[in-house]
ROVO-224899 format. One line per field, with one value per residue (C-alpha): chain; residue number from 1; residue in one letter; x, y, z. Coordinates in Angstrom, 2 decimals, always signed. Example, Ala and Ser with C-alpha at 12.3 -4.5 7.8 and 13.67 -1.06 7.14 Angstrom:
mol <- A / A .
seq <- 1 / 2 .
type <- A / S .
X <- +12.30 / +13.67 .
Y <- -4.50 / -1.06 .
Z <- +7.80 / +7.14 .
***
This chain:
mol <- A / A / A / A / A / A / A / A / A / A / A / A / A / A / A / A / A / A / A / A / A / A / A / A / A / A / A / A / A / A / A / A / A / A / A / A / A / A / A / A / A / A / A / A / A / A / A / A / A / A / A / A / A / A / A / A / A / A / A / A / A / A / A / A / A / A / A / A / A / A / A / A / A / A / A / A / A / A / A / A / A / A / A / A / A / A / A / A / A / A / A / A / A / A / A / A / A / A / A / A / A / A / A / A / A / A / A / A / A / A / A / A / A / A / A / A / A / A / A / A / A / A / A / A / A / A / A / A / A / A / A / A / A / A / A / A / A / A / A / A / A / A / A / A / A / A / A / A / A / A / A / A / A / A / A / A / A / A / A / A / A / A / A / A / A / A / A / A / A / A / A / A / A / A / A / A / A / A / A / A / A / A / A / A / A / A / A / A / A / A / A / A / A / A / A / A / A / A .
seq <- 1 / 2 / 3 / 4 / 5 / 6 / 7 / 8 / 9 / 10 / 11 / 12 / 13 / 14 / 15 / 16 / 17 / 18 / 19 / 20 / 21 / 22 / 23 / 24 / 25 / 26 / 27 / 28 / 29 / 30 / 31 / 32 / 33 / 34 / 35 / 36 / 37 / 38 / 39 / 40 / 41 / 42 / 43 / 44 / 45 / 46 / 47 / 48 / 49 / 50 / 51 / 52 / 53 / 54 / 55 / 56 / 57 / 58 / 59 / 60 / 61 / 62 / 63 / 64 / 65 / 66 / 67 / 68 / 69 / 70 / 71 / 72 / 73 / 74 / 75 / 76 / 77 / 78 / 79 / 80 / 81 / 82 / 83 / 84 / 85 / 86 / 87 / 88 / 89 / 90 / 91 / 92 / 93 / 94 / 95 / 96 / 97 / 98 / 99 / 100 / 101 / 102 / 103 / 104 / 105 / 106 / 107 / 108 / 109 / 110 / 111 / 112 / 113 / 114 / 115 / 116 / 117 / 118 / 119 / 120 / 121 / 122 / 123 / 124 / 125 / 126 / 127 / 128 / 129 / 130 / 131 / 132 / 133 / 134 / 135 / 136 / 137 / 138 / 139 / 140 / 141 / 142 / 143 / 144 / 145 / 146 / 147 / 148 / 149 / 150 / 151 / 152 / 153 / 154 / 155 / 156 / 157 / 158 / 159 / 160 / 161 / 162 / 163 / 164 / 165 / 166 / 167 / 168 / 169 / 170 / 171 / 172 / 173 / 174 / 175 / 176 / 177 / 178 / 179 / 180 / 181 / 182 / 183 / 184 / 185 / 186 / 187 / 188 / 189 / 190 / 191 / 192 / 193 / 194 / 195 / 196 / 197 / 198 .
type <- X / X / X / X / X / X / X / X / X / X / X / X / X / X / X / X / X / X / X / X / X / X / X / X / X / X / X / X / X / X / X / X / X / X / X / X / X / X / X / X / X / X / X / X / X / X / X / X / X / X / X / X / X / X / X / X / X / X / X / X / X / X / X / X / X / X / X / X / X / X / X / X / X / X / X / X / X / X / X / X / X / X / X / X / X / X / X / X / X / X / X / X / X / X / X / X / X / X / X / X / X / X / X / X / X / X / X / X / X / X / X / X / X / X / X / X / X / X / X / X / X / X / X / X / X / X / X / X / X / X / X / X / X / X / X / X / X / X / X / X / X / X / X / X / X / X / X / X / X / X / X / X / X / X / X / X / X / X / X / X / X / X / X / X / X / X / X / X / X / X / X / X / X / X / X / X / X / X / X / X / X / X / X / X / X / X / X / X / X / X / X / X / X / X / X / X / X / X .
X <- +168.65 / +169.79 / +167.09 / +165.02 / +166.10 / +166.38 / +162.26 / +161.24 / +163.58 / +161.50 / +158.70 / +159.22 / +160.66 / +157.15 / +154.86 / +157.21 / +157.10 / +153.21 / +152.69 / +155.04 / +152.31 / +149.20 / +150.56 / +151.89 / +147.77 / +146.36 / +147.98 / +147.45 / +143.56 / +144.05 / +145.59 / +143.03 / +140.20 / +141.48 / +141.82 / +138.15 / +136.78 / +138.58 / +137.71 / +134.46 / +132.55 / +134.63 / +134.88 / +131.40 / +129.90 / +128.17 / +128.98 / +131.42 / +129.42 / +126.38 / +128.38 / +129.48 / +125.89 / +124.22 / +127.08 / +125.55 / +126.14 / +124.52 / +122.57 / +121.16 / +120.73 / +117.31 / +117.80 / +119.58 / +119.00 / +117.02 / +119.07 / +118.07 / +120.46 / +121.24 / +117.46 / +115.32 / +114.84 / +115.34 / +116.84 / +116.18 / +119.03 / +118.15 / +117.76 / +118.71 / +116.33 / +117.80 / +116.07 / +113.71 / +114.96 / +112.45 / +109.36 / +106.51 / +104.27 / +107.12 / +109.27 / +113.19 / +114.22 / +117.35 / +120.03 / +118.28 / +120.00 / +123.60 / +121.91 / +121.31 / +124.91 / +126.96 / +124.55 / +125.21 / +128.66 / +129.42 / +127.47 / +126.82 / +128.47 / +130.30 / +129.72 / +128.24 / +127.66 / +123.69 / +123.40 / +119.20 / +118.39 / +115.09 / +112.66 / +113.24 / +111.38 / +109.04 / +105.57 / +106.73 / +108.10 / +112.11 / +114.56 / +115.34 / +119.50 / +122.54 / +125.20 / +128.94 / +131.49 / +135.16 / +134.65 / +132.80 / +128.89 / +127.08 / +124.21 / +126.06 / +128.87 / +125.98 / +124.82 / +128.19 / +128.77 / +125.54 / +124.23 / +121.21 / +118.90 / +118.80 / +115.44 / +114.02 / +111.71 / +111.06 / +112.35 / +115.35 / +116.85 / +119.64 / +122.18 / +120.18 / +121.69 / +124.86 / +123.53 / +122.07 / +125.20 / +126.44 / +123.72 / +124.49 / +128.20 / +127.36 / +124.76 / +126.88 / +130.04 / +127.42 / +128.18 / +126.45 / +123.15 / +123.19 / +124.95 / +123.11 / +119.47 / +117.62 / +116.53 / +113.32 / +112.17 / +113.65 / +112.26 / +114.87 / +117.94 / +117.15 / +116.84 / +120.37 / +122.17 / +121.05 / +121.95 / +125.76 / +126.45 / +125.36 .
Y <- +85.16 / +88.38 / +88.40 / +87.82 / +90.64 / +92.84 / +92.44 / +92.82 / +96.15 / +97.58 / +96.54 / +98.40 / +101.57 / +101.76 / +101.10 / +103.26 / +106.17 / +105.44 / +106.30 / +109.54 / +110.68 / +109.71 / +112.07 / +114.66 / +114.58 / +114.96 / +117.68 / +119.42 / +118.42 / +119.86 / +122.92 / +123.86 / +122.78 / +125.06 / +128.10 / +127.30 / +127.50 / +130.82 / +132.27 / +130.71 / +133.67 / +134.01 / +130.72 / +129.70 / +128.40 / +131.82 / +133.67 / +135.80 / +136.41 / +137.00 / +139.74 / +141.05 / +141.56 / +143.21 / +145.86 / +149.13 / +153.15 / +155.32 / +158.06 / +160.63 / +160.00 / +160.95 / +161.10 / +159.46 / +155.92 / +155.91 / +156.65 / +155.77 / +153.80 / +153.50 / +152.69 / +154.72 / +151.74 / +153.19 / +151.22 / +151.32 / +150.27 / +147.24 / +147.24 / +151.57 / +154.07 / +157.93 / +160.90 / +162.37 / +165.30 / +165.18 / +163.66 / +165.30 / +164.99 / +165.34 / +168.39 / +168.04 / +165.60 / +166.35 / +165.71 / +164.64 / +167.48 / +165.50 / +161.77 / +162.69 / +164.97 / +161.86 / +159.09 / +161.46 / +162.29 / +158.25 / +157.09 / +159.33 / +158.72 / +155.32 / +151.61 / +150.06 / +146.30 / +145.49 / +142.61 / +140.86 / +139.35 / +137.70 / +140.34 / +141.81 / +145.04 / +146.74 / +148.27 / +151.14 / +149.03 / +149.72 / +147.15 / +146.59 / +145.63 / +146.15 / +148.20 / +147.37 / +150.08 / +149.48 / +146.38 / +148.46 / +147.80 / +150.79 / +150.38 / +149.33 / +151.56 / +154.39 / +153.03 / +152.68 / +156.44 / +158.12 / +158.80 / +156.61 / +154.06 / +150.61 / +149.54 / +145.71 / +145.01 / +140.94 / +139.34 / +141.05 / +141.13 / +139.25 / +141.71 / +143.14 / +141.58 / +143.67 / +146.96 / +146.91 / +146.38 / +149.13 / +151.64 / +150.95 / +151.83 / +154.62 / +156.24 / +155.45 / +157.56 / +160.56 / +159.80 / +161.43 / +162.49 / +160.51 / +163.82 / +165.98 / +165.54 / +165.13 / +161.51 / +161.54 / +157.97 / +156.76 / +153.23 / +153.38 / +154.65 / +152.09 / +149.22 / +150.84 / +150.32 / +146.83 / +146.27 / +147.76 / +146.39 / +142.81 .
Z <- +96.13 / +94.94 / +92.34 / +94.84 / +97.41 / +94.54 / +93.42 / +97.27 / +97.15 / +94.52 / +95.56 / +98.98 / +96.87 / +94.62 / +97.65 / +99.95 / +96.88 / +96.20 / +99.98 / +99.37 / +96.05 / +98.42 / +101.21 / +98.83 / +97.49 / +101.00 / +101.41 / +98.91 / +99.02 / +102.68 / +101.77 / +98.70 / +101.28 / +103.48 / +101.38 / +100.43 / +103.56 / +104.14 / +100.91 / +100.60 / +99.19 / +96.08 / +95.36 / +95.76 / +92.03 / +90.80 / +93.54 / +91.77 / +89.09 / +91.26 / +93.15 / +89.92 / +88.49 / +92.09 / +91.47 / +90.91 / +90.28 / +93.15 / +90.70 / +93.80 / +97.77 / +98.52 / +102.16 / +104.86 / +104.42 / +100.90 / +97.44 / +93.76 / +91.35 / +87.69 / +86.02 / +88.70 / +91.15 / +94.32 / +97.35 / +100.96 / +103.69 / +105.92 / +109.38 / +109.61 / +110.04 / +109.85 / +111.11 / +108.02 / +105.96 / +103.09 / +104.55 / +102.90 / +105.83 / +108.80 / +109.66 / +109.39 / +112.40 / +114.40 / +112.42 / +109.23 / +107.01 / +108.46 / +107.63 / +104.41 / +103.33 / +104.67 / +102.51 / +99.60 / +100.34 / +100.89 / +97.83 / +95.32 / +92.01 / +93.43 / +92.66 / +95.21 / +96.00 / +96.99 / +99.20 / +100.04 / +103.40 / +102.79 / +101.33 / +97.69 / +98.08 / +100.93 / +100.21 / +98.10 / +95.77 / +97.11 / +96.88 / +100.24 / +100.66 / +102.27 / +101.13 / +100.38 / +99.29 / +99.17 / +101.32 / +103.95 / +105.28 / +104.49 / +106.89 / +109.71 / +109.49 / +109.51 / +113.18 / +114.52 / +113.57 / +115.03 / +111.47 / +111.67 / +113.97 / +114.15 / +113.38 / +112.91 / +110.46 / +110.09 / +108.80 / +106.86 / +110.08 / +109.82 / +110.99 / +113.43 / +117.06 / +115.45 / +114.44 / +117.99 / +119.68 / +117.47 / +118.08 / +122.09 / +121.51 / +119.51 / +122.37 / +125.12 / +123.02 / +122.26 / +118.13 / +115.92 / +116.62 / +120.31 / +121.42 / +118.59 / +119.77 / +122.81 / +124.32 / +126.97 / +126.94 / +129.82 / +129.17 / +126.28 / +128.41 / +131.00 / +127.97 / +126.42 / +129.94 / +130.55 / +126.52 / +127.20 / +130.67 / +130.55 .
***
């Protein structure tokens, strides 16, 4: 009998310390799954490496939403249009000479991190991306301050429902060039008001 009590108590200790190790696995499954989904960028296959290779060194800003990296290739900002400062066939816009010293003064020199929405280049042959430095979104960051427009053009528009929203703050504060430079079109005030209040 005590033989017998004795193989049923194991038996309960192995299946009661098997059900420990399967519990002990689930969560730790849970807790790697869950890091995973928060982290999910960098832990991606190739992900890493592909934000690795699409870093680059900012050579010379051309203007306020156009510079030229390491190789020649030049690169245009999504979604952000500033006012011209070197247009060969357009005078100097309000606030075009600012656009383009903060572009410079932001990215000049640095390592920056290029990011594609859906189209590689535009029709002049300039990669067409958004911009990371130090963590921070170039091209929206731009809007939010006053330094440039938010302008669509499909279908790298992605972010655009945001830089809108930021463009609206930024007008209603006077940032930038919203309290640098006149605004007439009254169609576009009215759209701004019924963009910020509802």
């Amino acid at each position: 009998v005590n033989k017998k009590r004795k193989a049923s108590l194991d038996f309960y200790l192995g299946k009661s310390q098997n059900k420990s190790f399967i519990s002990l696995l689930s969560l730790v499954f849970i807790a790697f799954y869950s890091l995973f989904q928060i982290f999910q960028n960098d832990f991606v296959l190739g992900d890493v490496t592909e934000k690795q290779s699409n870093q680059v060194k900012v050579i010379r800003v051309i203007d306020g939403d156009t510079f030229e990296i390491e190789g020649g290739q030049k690169v245009r900002l999504i979604g952000v249009d500033a006012p011209e400062s070197v247009h060969p066939k357009k005078p100097v816009e309000c606030y075009g000479e600012i656009s383009s010293k903060v572009l410079k003064q932001l990215l000049e020199e640095k390592t920056v991190i290029l990011e594609k929405d859906v189209s590689d280049t535009d029709r002049y042959g300039r990669l067409l991306r958004y911009v990371f430095l130090d963590g921070v979104n170039i091209n929206q960051y731009l809007v939010k301050e006053g330094f440039a427009y938010a302008s669509s053009y499909p279908p790298d528009i992605s972010q655009q429902d945001l830089l809108t929203v930021l463009q609206a703050e930024a007008r209603v504060l006077n940032k930038g060039l919203w309290g640098e430079c006149e605004t007439n079109d009254l169609e576009e005030l009215n759209e701004l008001i019924k963009d910020t209040l509802f």
